[in-house]
N, C-alpha and C positions, 0 to 999 in steps of 0.2 A: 172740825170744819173751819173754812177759813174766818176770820175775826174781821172787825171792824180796821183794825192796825194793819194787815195782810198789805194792804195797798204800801205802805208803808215800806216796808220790809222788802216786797220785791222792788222798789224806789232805790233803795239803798243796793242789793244786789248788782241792780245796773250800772248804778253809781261805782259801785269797787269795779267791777269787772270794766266797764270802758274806761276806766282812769288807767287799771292796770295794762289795758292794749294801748293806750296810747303812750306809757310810758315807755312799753317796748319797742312801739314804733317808731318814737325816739330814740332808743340804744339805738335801733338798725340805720338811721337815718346819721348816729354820731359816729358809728363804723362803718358807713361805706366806703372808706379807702383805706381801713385795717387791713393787712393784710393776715387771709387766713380766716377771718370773720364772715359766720354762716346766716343767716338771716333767720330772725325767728319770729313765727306767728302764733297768736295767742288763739286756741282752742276753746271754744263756749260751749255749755251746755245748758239744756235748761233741769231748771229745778221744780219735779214733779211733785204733789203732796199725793200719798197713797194713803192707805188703809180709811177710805172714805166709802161710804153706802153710795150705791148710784144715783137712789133719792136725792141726797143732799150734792151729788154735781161733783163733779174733780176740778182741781184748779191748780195752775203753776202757781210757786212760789216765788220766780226770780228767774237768773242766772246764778250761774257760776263757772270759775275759770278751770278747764278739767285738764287743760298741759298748756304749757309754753313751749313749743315743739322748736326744734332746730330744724330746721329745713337741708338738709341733704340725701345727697344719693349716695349709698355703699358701692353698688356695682361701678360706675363710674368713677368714685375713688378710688376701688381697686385697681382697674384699667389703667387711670391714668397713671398711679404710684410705679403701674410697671413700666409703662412705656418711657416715663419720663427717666425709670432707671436704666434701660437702656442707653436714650438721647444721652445722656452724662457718663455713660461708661464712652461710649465715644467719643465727646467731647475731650475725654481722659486723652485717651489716644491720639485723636487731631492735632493737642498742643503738642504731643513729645512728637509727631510726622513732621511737622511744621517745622519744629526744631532743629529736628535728624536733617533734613532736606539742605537747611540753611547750611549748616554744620558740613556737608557734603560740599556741596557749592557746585555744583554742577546744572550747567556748563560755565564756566567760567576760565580766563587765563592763567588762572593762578589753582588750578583742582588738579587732584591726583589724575585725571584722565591726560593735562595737557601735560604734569610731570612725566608719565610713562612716554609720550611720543618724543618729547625734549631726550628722555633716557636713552630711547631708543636710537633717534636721531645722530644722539654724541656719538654710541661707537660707530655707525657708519661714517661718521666724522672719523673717528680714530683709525678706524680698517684703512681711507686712502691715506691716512697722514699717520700713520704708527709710529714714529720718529719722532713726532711733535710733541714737545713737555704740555704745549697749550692744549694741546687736545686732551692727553687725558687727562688733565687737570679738568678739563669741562666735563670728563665722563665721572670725575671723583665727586664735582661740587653735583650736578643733575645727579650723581647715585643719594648724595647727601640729602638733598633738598626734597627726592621721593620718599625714601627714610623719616625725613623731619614730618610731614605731610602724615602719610600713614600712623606715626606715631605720634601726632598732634590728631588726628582722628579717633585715636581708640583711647587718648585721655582725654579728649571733650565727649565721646560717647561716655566715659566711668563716671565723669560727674555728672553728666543727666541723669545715668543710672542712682548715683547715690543724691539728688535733689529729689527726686523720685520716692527714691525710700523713706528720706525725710519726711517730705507729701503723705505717703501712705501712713508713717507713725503720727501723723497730725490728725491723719484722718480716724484713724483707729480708737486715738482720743477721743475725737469727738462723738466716736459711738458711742465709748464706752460711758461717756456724760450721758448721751441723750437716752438711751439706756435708762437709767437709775433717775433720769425726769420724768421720761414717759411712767414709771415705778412708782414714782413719787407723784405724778397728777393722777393715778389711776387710786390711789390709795383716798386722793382727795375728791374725789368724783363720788370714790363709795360714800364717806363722810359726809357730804353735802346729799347724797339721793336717802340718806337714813334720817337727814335734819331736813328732807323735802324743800330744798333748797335751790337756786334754776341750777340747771347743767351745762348750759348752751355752751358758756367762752369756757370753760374747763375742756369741754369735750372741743372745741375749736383750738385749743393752748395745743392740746393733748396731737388733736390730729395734724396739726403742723407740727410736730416733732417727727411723727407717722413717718408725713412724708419727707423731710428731712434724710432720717435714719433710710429708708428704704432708696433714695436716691443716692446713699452711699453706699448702701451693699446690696441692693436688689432685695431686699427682706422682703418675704411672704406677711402679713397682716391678717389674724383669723379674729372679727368683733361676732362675739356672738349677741353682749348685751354692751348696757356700761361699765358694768364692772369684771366682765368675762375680755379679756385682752391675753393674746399669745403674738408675738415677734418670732419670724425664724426667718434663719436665713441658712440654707444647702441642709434642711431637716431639722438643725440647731436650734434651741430654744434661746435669741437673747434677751427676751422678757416674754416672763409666764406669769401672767396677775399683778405682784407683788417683790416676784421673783428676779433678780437679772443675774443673769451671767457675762462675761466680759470675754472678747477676744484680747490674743495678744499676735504679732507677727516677728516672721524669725526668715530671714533673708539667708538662706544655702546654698546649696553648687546646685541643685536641683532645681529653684527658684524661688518664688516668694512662697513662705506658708502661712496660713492664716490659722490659727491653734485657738480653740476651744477648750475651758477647761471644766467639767462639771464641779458641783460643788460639793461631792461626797470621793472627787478624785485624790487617790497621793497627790504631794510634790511629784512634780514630772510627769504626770502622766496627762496626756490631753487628747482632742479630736483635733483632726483636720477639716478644714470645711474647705470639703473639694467644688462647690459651687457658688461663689463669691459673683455677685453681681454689683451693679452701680459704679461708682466712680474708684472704688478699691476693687471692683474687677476689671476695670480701663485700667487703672493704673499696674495691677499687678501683669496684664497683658503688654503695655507699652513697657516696660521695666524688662520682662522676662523674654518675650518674642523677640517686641521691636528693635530694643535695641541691643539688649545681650546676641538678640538671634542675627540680627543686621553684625554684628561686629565680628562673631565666629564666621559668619561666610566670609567677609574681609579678612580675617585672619588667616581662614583658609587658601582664601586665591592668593594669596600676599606668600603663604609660605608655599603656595606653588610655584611662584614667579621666583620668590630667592633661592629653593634647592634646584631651579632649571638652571636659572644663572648660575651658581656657584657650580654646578657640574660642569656647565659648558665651561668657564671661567677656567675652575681647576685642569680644564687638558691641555692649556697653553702655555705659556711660555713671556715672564717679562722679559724688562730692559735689559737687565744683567745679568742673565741665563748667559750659559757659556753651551758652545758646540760639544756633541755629546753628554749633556748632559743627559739623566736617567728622566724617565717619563714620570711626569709629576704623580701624585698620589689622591682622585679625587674624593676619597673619604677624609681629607687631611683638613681641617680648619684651616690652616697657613696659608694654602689654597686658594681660598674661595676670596668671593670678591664680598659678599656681607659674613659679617660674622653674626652668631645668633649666640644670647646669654639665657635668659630664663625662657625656657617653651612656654612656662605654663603663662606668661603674659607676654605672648610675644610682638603683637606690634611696638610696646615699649621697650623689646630686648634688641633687639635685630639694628645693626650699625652700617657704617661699612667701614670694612676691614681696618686696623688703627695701622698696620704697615703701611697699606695704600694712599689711608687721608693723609699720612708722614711724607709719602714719597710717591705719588702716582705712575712714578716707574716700575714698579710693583703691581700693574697691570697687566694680566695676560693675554697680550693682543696678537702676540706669533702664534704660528701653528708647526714653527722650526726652529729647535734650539740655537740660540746665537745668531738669530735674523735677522735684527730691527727694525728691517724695512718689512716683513712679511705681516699683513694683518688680518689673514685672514681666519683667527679667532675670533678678533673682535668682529668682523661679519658674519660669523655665528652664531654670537651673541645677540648681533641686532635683530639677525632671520629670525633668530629664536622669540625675541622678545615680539616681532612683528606678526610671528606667525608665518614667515615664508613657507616654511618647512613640513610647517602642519598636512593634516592627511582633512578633507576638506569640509567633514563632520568634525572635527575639533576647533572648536573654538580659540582665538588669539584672546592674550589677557587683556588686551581693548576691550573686546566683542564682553569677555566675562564682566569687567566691570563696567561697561553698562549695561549689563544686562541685570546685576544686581540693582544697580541706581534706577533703573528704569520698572525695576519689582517694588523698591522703595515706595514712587510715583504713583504707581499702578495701587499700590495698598493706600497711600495718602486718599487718592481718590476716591476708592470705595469706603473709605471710613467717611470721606465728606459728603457725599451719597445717602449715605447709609442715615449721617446728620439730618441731611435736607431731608428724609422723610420723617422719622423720627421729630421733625419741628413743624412737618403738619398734622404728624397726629395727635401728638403732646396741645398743638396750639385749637386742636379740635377738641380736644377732650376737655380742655381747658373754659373753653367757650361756652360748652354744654353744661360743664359745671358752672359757671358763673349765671349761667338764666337759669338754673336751681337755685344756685345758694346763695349768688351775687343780691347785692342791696339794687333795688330800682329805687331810685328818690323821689319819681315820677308817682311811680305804685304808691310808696311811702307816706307821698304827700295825702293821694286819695284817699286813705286810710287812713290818715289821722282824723282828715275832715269826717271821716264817716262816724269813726267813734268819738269825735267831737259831739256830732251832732243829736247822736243816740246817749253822749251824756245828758246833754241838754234836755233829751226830752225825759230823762230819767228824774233830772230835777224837777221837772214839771210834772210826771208823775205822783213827788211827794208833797209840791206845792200843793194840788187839786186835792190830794188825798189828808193832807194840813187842813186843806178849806172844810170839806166833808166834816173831818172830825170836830171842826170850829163851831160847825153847825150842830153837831148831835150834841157835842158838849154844852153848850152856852148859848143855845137860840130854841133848842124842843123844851118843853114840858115849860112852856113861861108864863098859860094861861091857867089861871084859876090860883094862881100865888096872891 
């Protein structure tokens, strides 16, 4: 049954337990603008005395502190770790669109679209004046100068490409780091809940890594407890408890791969993870699509446009063609007005012809051997390049390349789009989470005062229950001494 002390005793209880909410209320109050930092509230219970007769009455014995809870929402971390992976895989994208676009220049005076009309232009320049050194010197230097252009496009797109891949093996790094932290804080988590030790800023350390890692690859997050943690990302395990495994990437003619490797695998053998999200699935999307995919379709119209020319080119006839001469040969390199060197890269192979840039008389603007004056080749060439000729469903190589530039713009768009939502739901979920987990200073403040004040009257508790005992000790039993 309770003792004469009892008052005592639950005095002190109070006493630990509101010292210890307000100490917490403090940490929350010294990390409100930590970033990452979850708020935590102190959990009271009280303290029942049992195994008492009903005769003799039940009575608390106190408080006591039963958790220092973290204050958060799971579902809502999950939500937002994905959405926000998304927002960043696009963000991936926007800067290489933003770039591409620059790098294109379009519209501008100086862009491949106003070289082709200048190209175009020269030979009908050249058809009325086929005679003139000066003309086709301007058809030699505008073939030049489309050339330079083209080939100055698809070696600013190779090195965004390989800035890119850089990007991605940085970023691959820093999985594989945050990996083997998230490992290493989940190992210290268990440590500290076996030494009954808080968990809050562990588990707040921990969960900023979380979200870190999952905004770089889109990783799945399964918490079952604190010390139950699995990471995956495309089914892949990259931390299981204690466990991590590490990607590595390997850049191919196929595209980017992102390679898993278990840990009971040979040398050589790995997974693929075919579902890469976050800012290494932006990135391996801009890398693989945008701009390798952007620069094959340039590639392609570009080697449409030079086997038309060199076909139409090769059936003419230059300056020093003599009468009866045999009809040119238009599978002949000697022929054509660009020459092509390596297919397999060939905006950088493709010139124009080193006889012609020698001697621009070396143009086949006749359409009759030993003419000079006859130019209409070169108005062949220019119908061709204009499209006169065209049947009215085919497109002129104007019309094709902007219709590419104009798919470029069109995707810029919708990735920017795509941004602007993604940055109200990210900024909503965001806001949700912060009136959960966020610190109010306001709140903070109320709370201190409250367990301020409930210390207070805890010391008053053991003051009155000091006076009591003052009395039964040293002021009863004085009569009859």
């Amino acid at each position: 049954m309770p003792s004469s002390f009892t008052a005592l005793q639950i005095g002190l209880t109070g006493l630990r337990a509101h010292r210890r909410a307000m100490e917490v209320t403090g940490h929350n109050v010294a990390n409100a603008a930590t970033e990452g930092y979850s708020r935590q509230e102190v959990l009271l219970e009280p303290l029942i005395q049992t195994n008492m007769t009903m005769e003799a009455g039940t009575a608390g014995l106190g408080v006591r502190i039963r958790d220092v809870r973290r204050v958060r929402d799971r579902f809502i971390d999950a939500i937002l770790r994905g959405e926000q992976s998304r927002k960043t895989a696009l963000e991936s994208e926007k800067v290489v669109l933003d770039h591409l676009q620059v790098v294109v220049g379009e519209p501008s005076g100086s862009s491949i679209q106003s070289a082709l009309n200048d190209f175009w232009a020269s030979w009908h320049d050249l058809a009325s004046e086929p005679h003139l050194v000066s003309a086709r010197a301007t058809v030699m230097e505008r073939g030049k100068n489309l050339v330079s252009l083209f080939k100055s496009l698809g070696a600013q797109m190779d090195s965004m490409a390989h800035d890119i891949e850089v990007d991605i093996k940085a970023t691959v790094a820093r999985v594989n780091y945050l990996s083997r932290e998230i490992a290493k804080t989940t190992l210290e988590i268990q440590r500290a809940l076996a030494r009954h030790e808080p968990l809050g800023d562990l588990l707040d350390k921990r969960d900023l890594m979380l979200d870190e890692i999952t905004a770089l690859t889109g990783a799945t997050v399964t918490l079952k407890d604190a010390e139950s943690l699995r990471v995956t990302v495309g089914g892949l395990p990259l931390v299981d408890g204690q466990v991590v495994y590490e990607l590595e990437v390997a850049f191919t003619n196929s595209g980017t791969e992102f390679r898993w490797r278990p840990l009971s695998s040979p040398s050589g053998q790995y997974e693929t993870v075919t579902a890469m999200g976050g800012k290494l699935g932006g990135l391996k999307t801009a890398r693989d699509e945008t701009v390798y995919g952007f620069k094959a379709q340039i590639e392609g119209l570009f080697k449409d446009f030079v086997d038309q020319v060199n076909r139409q080119h090769a059936q003419g006839y230059h300056l020093y063609s003599t009468t009866g001469e045999p009809v040119p040969d238009p599978n002949d390199p000697a022929n054509w007005f660009f020459s092509v060197g390596d297919p397999a890269d060939y905006l950088d192979s493709v010139e124009v012809n080193p006889s012609i840039a020698t001697d621009p008389g070396y143009i086949r603007a006749s359409s009759v051997a030993g003419d000079p004056l006859n130019g209409r080749n070169a108005l062949a060439v220019g119908d061709l390049i204009e499209g006169a000729n065209n049947p009215s469903n085919v497109p002129t190589f104007n019309e094709r390349w902007q219709s590419e530039v104009g798919t470029l713009g069109v995707r810029a768009q919708k990735v920017q789009s795509g941004i602007t939502t993604q940055e109200l739901l990210v900024k909503e979920l965001a806001n949700r989470k912060d009136s959960i987990s966020g610190v109010s200073t306001d709140e903070e403040m109320a709370n201190l005062i409250r367990f301020q004040h409930a210390y207070d009257a805890c010391a008053r508790v053991i003051t009155v229950a000091d006076e009591m005992l003052d009395t039964i000790i040293n002021r009863m039993g004085i009569t009859g001494r």
